[in-house]
N, C-alpha and C positions, 0 to 999 in steps of 0.2 A: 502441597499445602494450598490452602484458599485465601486469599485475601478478599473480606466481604465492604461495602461502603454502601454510603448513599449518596447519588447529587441531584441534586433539583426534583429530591423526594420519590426518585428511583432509584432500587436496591442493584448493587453494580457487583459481580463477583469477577476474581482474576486467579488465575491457575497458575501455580511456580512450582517446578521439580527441583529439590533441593539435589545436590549430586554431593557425597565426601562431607555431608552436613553444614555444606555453601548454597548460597541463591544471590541469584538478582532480581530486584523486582524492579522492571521497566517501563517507562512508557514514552511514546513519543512527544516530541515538542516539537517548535517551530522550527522550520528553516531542517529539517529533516535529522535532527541533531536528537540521541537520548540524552536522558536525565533519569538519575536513579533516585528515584522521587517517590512519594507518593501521591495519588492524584489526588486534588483538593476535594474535601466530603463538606456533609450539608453543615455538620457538628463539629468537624472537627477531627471526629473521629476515625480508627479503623477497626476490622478487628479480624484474627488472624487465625483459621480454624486448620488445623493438625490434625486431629481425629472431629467423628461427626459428630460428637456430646459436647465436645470444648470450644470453649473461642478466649481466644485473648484479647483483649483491648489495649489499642495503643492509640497513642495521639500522630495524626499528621502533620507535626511541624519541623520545621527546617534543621537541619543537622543531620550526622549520620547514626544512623540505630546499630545498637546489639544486641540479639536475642539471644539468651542462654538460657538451654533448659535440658530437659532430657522426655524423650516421646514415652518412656513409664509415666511420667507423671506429666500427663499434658496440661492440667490445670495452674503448673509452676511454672509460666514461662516469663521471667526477666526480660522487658525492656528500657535500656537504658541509652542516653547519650544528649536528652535535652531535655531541659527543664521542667517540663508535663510530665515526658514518661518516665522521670530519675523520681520526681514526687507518688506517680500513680506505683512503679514498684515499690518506692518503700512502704506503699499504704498496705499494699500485698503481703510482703515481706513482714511487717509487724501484724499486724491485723488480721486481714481476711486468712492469707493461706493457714495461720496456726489454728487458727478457728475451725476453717474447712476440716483438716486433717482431724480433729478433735470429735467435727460431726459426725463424720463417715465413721472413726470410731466408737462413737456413741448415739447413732442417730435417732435411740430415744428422748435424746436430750439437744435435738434442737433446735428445738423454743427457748430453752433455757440460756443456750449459749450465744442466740443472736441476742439476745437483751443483754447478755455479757460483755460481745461485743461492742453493744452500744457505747460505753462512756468512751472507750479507745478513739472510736471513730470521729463522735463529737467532736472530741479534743483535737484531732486532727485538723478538723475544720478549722475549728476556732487556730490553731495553730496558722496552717495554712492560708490563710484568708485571699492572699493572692493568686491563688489556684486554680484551674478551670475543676482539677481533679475536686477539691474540696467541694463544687457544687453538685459534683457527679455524688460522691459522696453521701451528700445530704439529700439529695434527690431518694437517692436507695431508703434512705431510712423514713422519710416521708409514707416511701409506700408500706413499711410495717407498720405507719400511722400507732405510734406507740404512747408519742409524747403527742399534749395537745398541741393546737396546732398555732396560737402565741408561741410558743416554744421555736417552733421552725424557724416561725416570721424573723424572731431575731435574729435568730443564728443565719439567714438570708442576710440582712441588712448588716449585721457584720460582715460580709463579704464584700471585697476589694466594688466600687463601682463599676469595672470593666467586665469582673465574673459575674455580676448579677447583668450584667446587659447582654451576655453571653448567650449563645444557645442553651449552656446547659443550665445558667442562671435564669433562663424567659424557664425553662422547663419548670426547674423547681416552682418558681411564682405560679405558673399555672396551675402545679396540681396544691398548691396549696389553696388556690383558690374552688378547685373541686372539692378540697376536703372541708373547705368549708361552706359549699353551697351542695353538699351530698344528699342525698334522699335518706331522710329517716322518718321512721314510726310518726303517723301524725300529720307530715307535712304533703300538701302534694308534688307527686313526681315533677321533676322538670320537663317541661316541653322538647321533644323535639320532630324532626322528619327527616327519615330515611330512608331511601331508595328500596324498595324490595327485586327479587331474582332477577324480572324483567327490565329495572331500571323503571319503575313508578314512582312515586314520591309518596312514604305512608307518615302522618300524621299521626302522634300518639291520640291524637283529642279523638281520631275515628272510633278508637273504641269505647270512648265514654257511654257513661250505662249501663257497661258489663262490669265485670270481676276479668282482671287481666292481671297474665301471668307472661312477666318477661325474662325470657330465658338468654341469657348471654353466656354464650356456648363459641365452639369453634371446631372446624373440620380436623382440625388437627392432635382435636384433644382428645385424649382416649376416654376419662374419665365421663366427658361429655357425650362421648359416642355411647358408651355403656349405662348410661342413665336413660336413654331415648326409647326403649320398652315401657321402663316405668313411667315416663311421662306421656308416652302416649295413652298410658292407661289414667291416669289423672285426667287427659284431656278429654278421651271418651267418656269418663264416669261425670262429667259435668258440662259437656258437651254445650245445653244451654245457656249456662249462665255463665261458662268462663271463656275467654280469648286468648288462646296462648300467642304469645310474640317471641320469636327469637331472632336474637339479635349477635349477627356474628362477629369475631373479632379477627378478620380478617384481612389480607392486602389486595392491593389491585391484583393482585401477580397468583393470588389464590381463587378468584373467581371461580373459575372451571368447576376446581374442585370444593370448591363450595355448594357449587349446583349439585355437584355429584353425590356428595353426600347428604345431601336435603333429599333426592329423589331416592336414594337406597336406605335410609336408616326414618324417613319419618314415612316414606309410601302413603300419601293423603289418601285418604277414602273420605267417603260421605259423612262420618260421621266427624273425620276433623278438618272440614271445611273452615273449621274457624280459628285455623292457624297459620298463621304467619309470619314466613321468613324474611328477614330488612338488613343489608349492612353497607355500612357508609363505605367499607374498602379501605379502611384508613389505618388499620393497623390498633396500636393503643389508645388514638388517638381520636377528635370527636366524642360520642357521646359513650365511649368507654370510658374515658378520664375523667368526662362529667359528673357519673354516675360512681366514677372509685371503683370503678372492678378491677380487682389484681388479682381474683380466681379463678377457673373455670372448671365445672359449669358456676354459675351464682345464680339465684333467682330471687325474684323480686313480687309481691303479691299486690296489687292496686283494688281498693275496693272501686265501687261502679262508681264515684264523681273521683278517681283517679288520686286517692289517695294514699298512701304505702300502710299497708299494713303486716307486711312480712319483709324488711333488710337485708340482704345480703348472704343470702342460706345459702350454703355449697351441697345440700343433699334436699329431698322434696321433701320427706318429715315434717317440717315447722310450717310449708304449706299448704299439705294435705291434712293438717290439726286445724289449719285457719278457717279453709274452706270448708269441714265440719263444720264448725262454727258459725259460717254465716250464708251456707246455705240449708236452708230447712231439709230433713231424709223426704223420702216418700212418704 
Protein backbone atom coordinates (compact mmCIF):
# COMPACT_ATOMS: atom_id res chain seq x y z
CA UNK A 1 0.00 0.00 0.00
CA UNK A 2 1.02 3.79 -0.58
CA UNK A 3 0.66 6.26 1.83
CA UNK A 4 0.48 9.75 -0.30
CA UNK A 5 0.95 13.54 1.60
CA UNK A 6 2.16 16.86 1.09
CA UNK A 7 4.69 19.01 3.13
CA UNK A 8 5.89 22.26 2.35
CA UNK A 9 3.69 21.92 -1.02
CA UNK A 10 5.61 18.74 -2.13
CA UNK A 11 3.76 15.58 -2.81
CA UNK A 12 5.58 12.78 -0.43
CA UNK A 13 4.81 9.02 -1.25
CA UNK A 14 5.82 6.09 1.44
CA UNK A 15 5.66 2.22 0.59
CA UNK A 16 4.30 -0.32 3.51
CA UNK A 17 3.89 -4.21 2.71
CA UNK A 18 1.00 -5.25 4.82
CA UNK A 19 2.05 -9.05 5.85
CA UNK A 20 -1.18 -11.37 7.63
CA UNK A 21 -3.25 -8.06 6.91
CA UNK A 22 -0.87 -6.02 9.55
CA UNK A 23 1.51 -3.01 8.81
CA UNK A 24 3.62 -0.51 10.42
CA UNK A 25 3.94 2.58 9.16
CA UNK A 26 7.24 4.32 10.51
CA UNK A 27 9.26 6.97 10.48
CA UNK A 28 12.17 8.29 12.20
CA UNK A 29 12.53 10.86 15.06
CA UNK A 30 15.03 12.19 17.09
CA UNK A 31 17.64 10.86 19.18
CA UNK A 32 17.35 7.71 16.68
CA UNK A 33 14.05 6.50 18.39
CA UNK A 34 10.78 5.41 15.95
CA UNK A 35 7.43 6.62 16.22
CA UNK A 36 4.53 5.17 14.62
CA UNK A 37 3.22 8.22 13.50
CA UNK A 38 2.21 9.77 10.80
CA UNK A 39 4.40 12.46 9.29
CA UNK A 40 2.99 15.96 9.75
CA UNK A 41 1.18 17.13 6.05
CA UNK A 42 0.62 20.61 4.64
CA UNK A 43 -3.47 19.99 5.56
CA UNK A 44 -3.66 17.82 7.63
CA UNK A 45 -4.22 15.22 5.72
CA UNK A 46 -3.23 11.75 4.28
CA UNK A 47 -4.42 9.48 1.95
CA UNK A 48 -3.92 5.87 1.76
CA UNK A 49 -3.90 4.13 -1.85
CA UNK A 50 -4.49 0.00 -1.98
CA UNK A 51 -5.16 -0.18 -5.56
CA UNK A 52 -4.22 2.41 -8.29
CA UNK A 53 -8.07 4.12 -8.82
CA UNK A 54 -8.70 4.49 -4.88
CA UNK A 55 -7.45 6.49 -2.09
CA UNK A 56 -8.71 6.80 1.09
CA UNK A 57 -8.36 9.86 3.07
CA UNK A 58 -7.60 10.08 6.54
CA UNK A 59 -6.53 12.65 8.92
CA UNK A 60 -2.99 12.92 10.58
CA UNK A 61 -3.72 13.40 14.12
CA UNK A 62 -2.53 11.95 17.27
CA UNK A 63 -3.94 8.66 18.54
CA UNK A 64 -3.80 5.24 17.23
CA UNK A 65 -5.75 4.32 13.85
CA UNK A 66 -7.86 1.26 12.59
CA UNK A 67 -8.34 0.55 9.23
CA UNK A 68 -11.10 -2.04 8.39
CA UNK A 69 -11.89 -2.79 5.12
CA UNK A 70 -11.68 -5.52 2.57
CA UNK A 71 -9.34 -5.07 -0.87
CA UNK A 72 -12.99 -6.11 -2.98
CA UNK A 73 -14.17 -3.10 -2.28
CA UNK A 74 -11.24 -0.60 -1.80
CA UNK A 75 -13.42 2.40 -1.91
CA UNK A 76 -14.80 1.18 1.90
CA UNK A 77 -12.14 1.63 3.94
CA UNK A 78 -12.95 2.61 7.82
CA UNK A 79 -10.74 4.77 9.58
CA UNK A 80 -11.25 5.15 13.08
CA UNK A 81 -9.75 5.99 16.50
CA UNK A 82 -9.79 10.00 16.79
CA UNK A 83 -12.04 12.34 16.45
CA UNK A 84 -11.56 13.64 12.68
CA UNK A 85 -11.40 10.31 11.31
CA UNK A 86 -14.41 8.71 13.74
CA UNK A 87 -16.49 11.95 12.06
CA UNK A 88 -14.88 11.57 8.42
CA UNK A 89 -16.11 7.68 8.46
CA UNK A 90 -19.43 8.21 9.77
CA UNK A 91 -19.74 10.90 6.88
CA UNK A 92 -18.78 7.71 4.52
CA UNK A 93 -20.60 5.40 6.34
CA UNK A 94 -24.13 7.33 6.05
CA UNK A 95 -23.65 9.29 2.96
CA UNK A 96 -21.08 9.01 0.51
CA UNK A 97 -20.47 5.14 0.29
CA UNK A 98 -24.56 4.39 0.10
CA UNK A 99 -24.66 6.83 -2.57
CA UNK A 100 -21.47 5.57 -4.41
CA UNK A 101 -22.75 2.10 -4.42
CA UNK A 102 -26.25 3.44 -5.87
CA UNK A 103 -24.12 5.22 -8.66
CA UNK A 104 -22.14 2.54 -9.98
CA UNK A 105 -25.44 0.86 -9.92
CA UNK A 106 -27.17 3.24 -11.73
CA UNK A 107 -24.65 5.50 -13.38
CA UNK A 108 -27.28 7.05 -15.55
CA UNK A 109 -28.38 8.56 -12.81
CA UNK A 110 -25.70 10.36 -11.41
CA UNK A 111 -26.50 13.70 -11.51
CA UNK A 112 -29.57 12.90 -9.89
CA UNK A 113 -28.14 11.33 -6.97
CA UNK A 114 -25.34 13.75 -6.07
CA UNK A 115 -28.22 16.59 -5.75
CA UNK A 116 -29.73 13.78 -3.43
CA UNK A 117 -27.09 13.61 -1.68
CA UNK A 118 -26.87 16.97 -1.10
CA UNK A 119 -29.29 17.82 1.76
CA UNK A 120 -27.57 14.59 3.90
CA UNK A 121 -24.33 16.26 3.48
CA UNK A 122 -25.43 19.98 4.34
CA UNK A 123 -26.90 18.69 7.32
CA UNK A 124 -23.80 17.24 8.30
CA UNK A 125 -22.10 20.29 8.18
CA UNK A 126 -24.44 22.28 9.85
CA UNK A 127 -24.45 19.33 12.50
CA UNK A 128 -20.90 19.14 12.74
CA UNK A 129 -19.71 22.61 12.85
CA UNK A 130 -16.53 21.79 14.89
CA UNK A 131 -15.19 19.60 12.29
CA UNK A 132 -12.11 20.00 9.94
CA UNK A 133 -14.27 17.10 8.04
CA UNK A 134 -17.45 19.43 7.67
CA UNK A 135 -15.17 22.05 5.73
CA UNK A 136 -13.76 19.23 3.72
CA UNK A 137 -17.34 18.60 3.12
CA UNK A 138 -18.49 21.77 2.12
CA UNK A 139 -15.56 22.43 0.03
CA UNK A 140 -16.75 19.29 -2.21
CA UNK A 141 -19.94 20.60 -2.82
CA UNK A 142 -18.90 24.20 -3.63
CA UNK A 143 -17.21 22.57 -6.52
CA UNK A 144 -20.71 21.26 -7.91
CA UNK A 145 -21.44 24.89 -7.45
CA UNK A 146 -25.26 23.87 -7.22
CA UNK A 147 -26.43 26.25 -4.62
CA UNK A 148 -25.73 30.07 -5.03
CA UNK A 149 -23.04 31.03 -3.67
CA UNK A 150 -24.81 33.35 -0.36
CA UNK A 151 -25.70 29.99 0.36
CA UNK A 152 -22.11 28.52 1.05
CA UNK A 153 -20.87 31.90 2.73
CA UNK A 154 -23.18 30.87 5.54
CA UNK A 155 -22.91 27.67 5.89
CA UNK A 156 -18.78 28.78 6.00
CA UNK A 157 -19.55 31.19 8.82
CA UNK A 158 -21.32 28.72 10.60
CA UNK A 159 -18.48 26.85 11.11
CA UNK A 160 -16.57 26.54 14.42
CA UNK A 161 -13.79 29.76 14.18
CA UNK A 162 -10.84 27.30 14.26
CA UNK A 163 -12.28 25.26 10.89
CA UNK A 164 -12.78 28.32 9.12
CA UNK A 165 -8.94 29.45 9.92
CA UNK A 166 -8.03 25.92 9.03
CA UNK A 167 -6.51 24.93 5.81
CA UNK A 168 -9.40 23.28 4.79
CA UNK A 169 -11.60 26.44 5.97
CA UNK A 170 -8.84 29.16 3.97
CA UNK A 171 -9.86 26.46 1.00
CA UNK A 172 -13.41 26.75 1.05
CA UNK A 173 -13.18 30.84 1.34
CA UNK A 174 -11.04 30.77 -1.49
CA UNK A 175 -12.95 29.09 -3.90
CA UNK A 176 -15.92 30.80 -2.87
CA UNK A 177 -14.31 33.79 -3.69
CA UNK A 178 -13.39 32.37 -7.45
CA UNK A 179 -16.96 31.58 -7.64
CA UNK A 180 -17.71 34.66 -7.22
CA UNK A 181 -15.29 36.60 -9.30
CA UNK A 182 -15.48 33.67 -12.15
CA UNK A 183 -15.60 34.65 -15.83
CA UNK A 184 -18.95 34.85 -17.37
CA UNK A 185 -20.59 36.04 -20.62
CA UNK A 186 -19.99 39.75 -20.80
CA UNK A 187 -17.45 40.46 -18.45
CA UNK A 188 -13.73 40.61 -19.22
CA UNK A 189 -11.55 37.77 -18.45
CA UNK A 190 -9.30 38.01 -15.35
CA UNK A 191 -5.90 38.98 -15.77
CA UNK A 192 -3.27 36.94 -15.28
CA UNK A 193 0.67 35.74 -16.27
CA UNK A 194 1.90 32.51 -16.71
CA UNK A 195 5.05 30.93 -17.34
CA UNK A 196 5.07 29.12 -20.68
CA UNK A 197 7.27 25.62 -21.64
CA UNK A 198 10.48 27.57 -21.45
CA UNK A 199 9.80 29.25 -18.22
CA UNK A 200 8.69 32.86 -19.93
CA UNK A 201 6.22 34.93 -18.36
CA UNK A 202 3.07 35.16 -20.74
CA UNK A 203 0.56 37.83 -20.09
CA UNK A 204 -3.09 37.31 -21.05
CA UNK A 205 -3.17 41.18 -22.21
CA UNK A 206 -0.30 39.88 -25.13
CA UNK A 207 -3.13 38.66 -27.00
CA UNK A 208 -5.30 41.49 -27.08
CA UNK A 209 -6.67 42.22 -30.52
CA UNK A 210 -7.29 38.87 -31.40
CA UNK A 211 -10.19 36.19 -30.75
CA UNK A 212 -8.44 33.87 -28.12
CA UNK A 213 -9.26 30.57 -27.27
CA UNK A 214 -8.17 29.24 -23.76
CA UNK A 215 -7.82 25.69 -23.57
CA UNK A 216 -7.36 24.30 -20.05
CA UNK A 217 -6.45 20.88 -20.54
CA UNK A 218 -3.97 18.39 -18.92
CA UNK A 219 -1.30 15.63 -19.95
CA UNK A 220 -3.06 13.42 -18.15
CA UNK A 221 -6.38 13.68 -19.39
CA UNK A 222 -7.40 11.42 -21.95
CA UNK A 223 -10.41 13.30 -22.89
CA UNK A 224 -8.09 16.14 -23.49
CA UNK A 225 -5.63 14.28 -25.43
CA UNK A 226 -8.54 13.04 -27.78
CA UNK A 227 -9.87 16.41 -28.51
CA UNK A 228 -6.25 17.88 -29.78
CA UNK A 229 -7.05 16.76 -33.63
CA UNK A 230 -10.22 18.67 -33.52
CA UNK A 231 -8.64 21.53 -32.13
CA UNK A 232 -6.05 21.73 -34.03
CA UNK A 233 -8.36 21.85 -36.80
CA UNK A 234 -10.21 24.94 -35.43
CA UNK A 235 -6.88 26.46 -34.91
CA UNK A 236 -5.76 26.04 -38.62
CA UNK A 237 -9.33 27.00 -40.12
CA UNK A 238 -8.88 30.55 -38.40
CA UNK A 239 -5.40 30.71 -38.05
CA UNK A 240 -5.54 34.59 -38.53
CA UNK A 241 -7.82 35.85 -36.30
CA UNK A 242 -7.70 33.40 -33.35
CA UNK A 243 -4.91 32.67 -30.54
CA UNK A 244 -5.30 29.49 -28.97
CA UNK A 245 -3.79 29.41 -25.23
CA UNK A 246 -3.48 26.37 -23.35
CA UNK A 247 -3.26 26.19 -20.18
CA UNK A 248 -2.35 23.14 -18.18
CA UNK A 249 -3.42 21.81 -14.95
CA UNK A 250 -0.42 20.51 -13.86
CA UNK A 251 2.27 19.97 -10.97
CA UNK A 252 5.93 20.73 -10.59
CA UNK A 253 6.51 16.90 -10.57
CA UNK A 254 4.50 16.68 -14.21
CA UNK A 255 6.62 19.04 -16.23
CA UNK A 256 8.48 16.60 -18.34
CA UNK A 257 5.59 15.18 -19.17
CA UNK A 258 3.87 18.06 -19.95
CA UNK A 259 6.48 19.07 -22.48
CA UNK A 260 6.17 15.60 -23.87
CA UNK A 261 2.93 15.79 -24.66
CA UNK A 262 2.67 19.34 -26.05
CA UNK A 263 5.43 18.18 -28.71
CA UNK A 264 3.50 14.68 -29.61
CA UNK A 265 -0.14 15.51 -29.59
CA UNK A 266 -0.12 19.40 -30.75
CA UNK A 267 3.27 18.98 -33.35
CA UNK A 268 3.48 23.03 -34.17
CA UNK A 269 3.77 23.71 -37.69
CA UNK A 270 3.55 27.03 -39.36
CA UNK A 271 0.37 27.46 -39.58
CA UNK A 272 -0.21 27.16 -35.63
CA UNK A 273 2.40 29.37 -34.66
CA UNK A 274 -0.04 31.15 -32.79
CA UNK A 275 -0.54 28.77 -30.16
CA UNK A 276 0.35 28.66 -26.98
CA UNK A 277 1.27 26.45 -24.23
CA UNK A 278 1.56 28.32 -20.15
CA UNK A 279 1.29 26.62 -16.83
CA UNK A 280 1.76 27.81 -13.49
CA UNK A 281 2.77 24.04 -12.26
CA UNK A 282 0.59 24.51 -9.42
CA UNK A 283 -1.79 21.88 -9.55
CA UNK A 284 -5.69 23.26 -8.94
CA UNK A 285 -4.51 25.80 -7.78
CA UNK A 286 -3.59 29.57 -9.31
CA UNK A 287 -5.42 30.61 -12.12
CA UNK A 288 -7.33 27.16 -12.27
CA UNK A 289 -9.34 28.02 -9.18
CA UNK A 290 -9.53 31.59 -10.47
CA UNK A 291 -11.14 30.76 -13.34
CA UNK A 292 -13.48 27.61 -11.64
CA UNK A 293 -12.37 24.88 -13.77
CA UNK A 294 -13.40 21.57 -12.32
CA UNK A 295 -13.28 19.82 -16.01
CA UNK A 296 -11.11 19.00 -18.30
CA UNK A 297 -10.75 19.88 -21.22
CA UNK A 298 -13.01 23.37 -20.60
CA UNK A 299 -12.68 26.24 -23.06
CA UNK A 300 -13.09 29.42 -22.86
CA UNK A 301 -13.69 32.00 -26.12
CA UNK A 302 -12.50 35.92 -25.60
CA UNK A 303 -13.39 38.17 -28.27
CA UNK A 304 -10.45 40.79 -29.43
CA UNK A 305 -10.67 43.45 -26.25
CA UNK A 306 -10.59 40.08 -24.10
CA UNK A 307 -13.94 39.56 -23.30
CA UNK A 308 -15.70 36.06 -22.69
CA UNK A 309 -18.01 35.25 -25.04
CA UNK A 310 -18.16 31.45 -24.71
CA UNK A 311 -18.00 29.86 -20.60
CA UNK A 312 -16.87 26.85 -19.67
CA UNK A 313 -17.55 24.43 -22.83
CA UNK A 314 -16.14 20.94 -22.14
CA UNK A 315 -16.50 19.97 -26.06
CA UNK A 316 -15.52 22.85 -29.12
CA UNK A 317 -19.25 22.90 -30.51
CA UNK A 318 -20.54 26.09 -28.67
CA UNK A 319 -17.05 27.61 -29.92
CA UNK A 320 -16.86 26.72 -33.20
CA UNK A 321 -20.87 28.16 -33.57
CA UNK A 322 -19.28 31.59 -31.92
CA UNK A 323 -16.43 31.83 -34.15
CA UNK A 324 -18.99 31.49 -37.06
CA UNK A 325 -20.50 34.05 -35.85
CA UNK A 326 -17.93 36.66 -35.44
CA UNK A 327 -15.68 36.00 -38.03
CA UNK A 328 -16.86 36.82 -41.49
CA UNK A 329 -16.58 33.26 -44.42
CA UNK A 330 -14.42 34.07 -47.33
Amino acid sequence: MVFVYEQHGRQHRDTVRATGGRFRYTVRATGGRFRYTVPPTDDGTCYLKLVPWRVTTFWAEPGALTLAGALAVPGEIAVRGTPENDLLTQSEQEISWPFERRRIAHPDSALALRKLAQRPTLAFVKTHAQARTSADLLYMQTMYDDLPVAAYEQLLRGLAPAVQASAQGRKVARRLVALRNQPVVGRPAPAFTIPDTAGVAVPLSRFKGQLVLLDFWGHWCGPCIASMPHLKEVQARYARQLAVVGIGMENADDKPQWQQAIRKHQAIRKHQANWTQLSELKGEEGVIAQYNITAFPTYLLLDQQGVVVVERANELGPVEAKLKMLVPGP
